[in-house]
C-alpha positions as MATLAB code, in Angstrom:
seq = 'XXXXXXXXXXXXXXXXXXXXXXXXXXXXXXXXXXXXXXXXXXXXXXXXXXXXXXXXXXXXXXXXXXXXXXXXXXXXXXXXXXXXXXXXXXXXXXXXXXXXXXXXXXXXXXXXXXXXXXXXXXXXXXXXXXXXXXXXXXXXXXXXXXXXXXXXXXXXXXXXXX';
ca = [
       0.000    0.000    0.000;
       1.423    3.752   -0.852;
       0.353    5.495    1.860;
       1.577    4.928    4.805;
       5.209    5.000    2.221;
       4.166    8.691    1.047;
       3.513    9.512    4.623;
       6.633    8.378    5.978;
       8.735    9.635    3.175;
       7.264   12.976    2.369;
       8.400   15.250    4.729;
      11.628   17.063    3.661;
      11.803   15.322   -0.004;
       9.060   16.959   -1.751;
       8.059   20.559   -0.752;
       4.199   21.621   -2.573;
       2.745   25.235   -3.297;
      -0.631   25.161   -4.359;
      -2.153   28.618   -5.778;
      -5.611   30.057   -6.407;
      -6.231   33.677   -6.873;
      -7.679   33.945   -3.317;
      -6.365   31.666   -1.379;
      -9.241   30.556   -0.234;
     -11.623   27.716   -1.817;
      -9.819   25.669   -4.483;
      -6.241   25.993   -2.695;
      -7.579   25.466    0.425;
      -9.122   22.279   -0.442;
      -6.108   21.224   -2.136;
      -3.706   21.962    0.882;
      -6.292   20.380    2.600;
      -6.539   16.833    0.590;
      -2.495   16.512    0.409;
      -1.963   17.736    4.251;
      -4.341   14.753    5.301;
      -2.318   12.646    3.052;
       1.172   13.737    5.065;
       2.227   15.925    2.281;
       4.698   18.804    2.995;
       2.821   21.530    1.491;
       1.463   25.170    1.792;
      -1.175   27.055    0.348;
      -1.168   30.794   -1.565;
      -3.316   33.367   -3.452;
      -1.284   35.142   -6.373;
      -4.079   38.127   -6.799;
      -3.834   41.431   -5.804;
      -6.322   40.930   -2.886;
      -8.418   37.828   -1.617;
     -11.712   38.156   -3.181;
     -14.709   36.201   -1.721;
     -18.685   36.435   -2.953;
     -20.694   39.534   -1.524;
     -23.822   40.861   -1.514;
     -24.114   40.431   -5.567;
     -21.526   39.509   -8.160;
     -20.055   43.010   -8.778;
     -19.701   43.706   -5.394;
     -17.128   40.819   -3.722;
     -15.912   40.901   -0.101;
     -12.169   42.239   -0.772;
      -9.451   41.661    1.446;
      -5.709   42.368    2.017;
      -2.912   39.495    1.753;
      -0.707   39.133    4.613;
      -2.719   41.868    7.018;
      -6.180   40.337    7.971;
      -6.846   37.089    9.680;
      -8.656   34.000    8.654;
     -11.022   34.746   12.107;
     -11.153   38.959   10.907;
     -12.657   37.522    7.641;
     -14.374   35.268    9.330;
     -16.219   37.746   11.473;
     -16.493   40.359    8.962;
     -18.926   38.411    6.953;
     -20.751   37.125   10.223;
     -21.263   40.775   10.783;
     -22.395   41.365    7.017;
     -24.853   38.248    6.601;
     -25.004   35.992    9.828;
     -25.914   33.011    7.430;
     -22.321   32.842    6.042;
      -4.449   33.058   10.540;
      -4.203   35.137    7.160;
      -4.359   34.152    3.736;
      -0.898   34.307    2.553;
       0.171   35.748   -1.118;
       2.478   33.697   -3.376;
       3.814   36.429   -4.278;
       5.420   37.283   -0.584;
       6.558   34.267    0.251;
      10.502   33.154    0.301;
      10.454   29.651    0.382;
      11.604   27.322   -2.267;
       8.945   24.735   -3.443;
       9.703   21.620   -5.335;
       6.469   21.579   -7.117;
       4.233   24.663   -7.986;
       0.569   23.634   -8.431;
      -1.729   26.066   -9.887;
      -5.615   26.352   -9.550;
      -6.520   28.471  -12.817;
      -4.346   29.498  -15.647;
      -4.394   33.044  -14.663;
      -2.959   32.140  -11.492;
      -0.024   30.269  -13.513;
       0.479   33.330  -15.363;
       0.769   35.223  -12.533;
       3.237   32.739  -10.861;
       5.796   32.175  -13.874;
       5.928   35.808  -14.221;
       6.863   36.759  -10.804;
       9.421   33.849  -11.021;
      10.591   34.840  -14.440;
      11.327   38.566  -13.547;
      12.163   38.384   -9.489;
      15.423   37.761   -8.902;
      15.021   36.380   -5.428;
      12.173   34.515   -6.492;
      14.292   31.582   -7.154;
      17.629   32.686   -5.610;
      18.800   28.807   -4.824;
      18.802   27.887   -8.731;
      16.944   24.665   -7.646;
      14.430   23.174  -10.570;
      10.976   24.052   -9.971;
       7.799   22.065  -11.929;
       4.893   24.649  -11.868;
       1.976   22.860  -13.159;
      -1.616   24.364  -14.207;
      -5.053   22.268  -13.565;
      -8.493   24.782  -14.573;
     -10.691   24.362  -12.116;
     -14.154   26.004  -11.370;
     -13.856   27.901   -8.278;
     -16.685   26.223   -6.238;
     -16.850   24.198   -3.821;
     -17.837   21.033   -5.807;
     -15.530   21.815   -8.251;
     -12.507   22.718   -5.752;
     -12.918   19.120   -3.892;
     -12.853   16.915   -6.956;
     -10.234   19.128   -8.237;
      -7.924   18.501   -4.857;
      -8.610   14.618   -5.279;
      -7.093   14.944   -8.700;
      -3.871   17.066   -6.942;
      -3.689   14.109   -4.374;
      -3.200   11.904   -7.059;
      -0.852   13.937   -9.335;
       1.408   14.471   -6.153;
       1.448   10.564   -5.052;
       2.713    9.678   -8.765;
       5.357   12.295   -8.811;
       6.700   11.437   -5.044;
       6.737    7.447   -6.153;
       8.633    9.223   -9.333;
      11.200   10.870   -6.946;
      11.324    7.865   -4.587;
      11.923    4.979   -7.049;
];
């Protein structure tokens, strides 16, 4: 059986980003899937500001990166509608990842140009794969999408580890 071998073996030999715009649905649920599966990995928004449905579809909840809490969020919409740590940007972060997974291709865009033109972005020279699945950004959508990140990232470890 693979998994309790991924789980073992994971830590330290393959390091995952997955990115949505927000950082908050399709991301999440990847980070999510592969964290329950003992993958090392961490979860980013590449937009300019975490964007979340509001009262009608030209007027989104927007947020800040990096300044407002998952629990300020949180209790912001509570406070807006009482039926409905910080979402981090790609973008701001300085660690190296092994493997780049991205959640729309605007998002990939987004990521191989602020690797392409930051000079720190990739500072070690280490390879990195950055690899692009579309995917609807629902909630349906976002957990069938993380199954199929699951399995992308268990054939790529057994890859590394054969």
């Amino acid at each position: 059986m693979l998994e309790p071998f991924i789980n073992a073996k994971s830590n330290g030999k393959l390091k995952i980003a997955v990115s949505c715009s927000s950082n908050m649905n399709r991301s999440m649920e990847a980070h999510y899937f592969l964290k329950q599966r003992g993958f090392n990995v961490q979860s980013f928004g590449s937009g300019n500001y975490v964007k979340l449905p509001g009262p009608s579809i030209d007027k989104p909840n927007i947020y800040d990166f990096d300044s407002i809490t998952y629990e300020e969020i949180y209790q912001d919409l509570k406070n807006k509608d009482s039926k409905l740590k910080c979402p981090q940007k790609f973008q701001s972060c300085e660690e190296h990842f092994s493997v780049i997974i991205c959640m729309e291709e605007r998002v990939y865009d987004q990521i191989v140009d602020f690797l392409q033109t930051n000079e720190s972005a990739n500072s070690t020279g280490e390879c990195v794969h950055i690899i692009n699945f579309d995917i609807q950004d629902n909630h349906e959508e976002a957990t069938v999408g993380a199954l199929i990140v699951v399995k992308l990232c268990k054939k790529v470890l057994k890859q590394i580890l054969i």
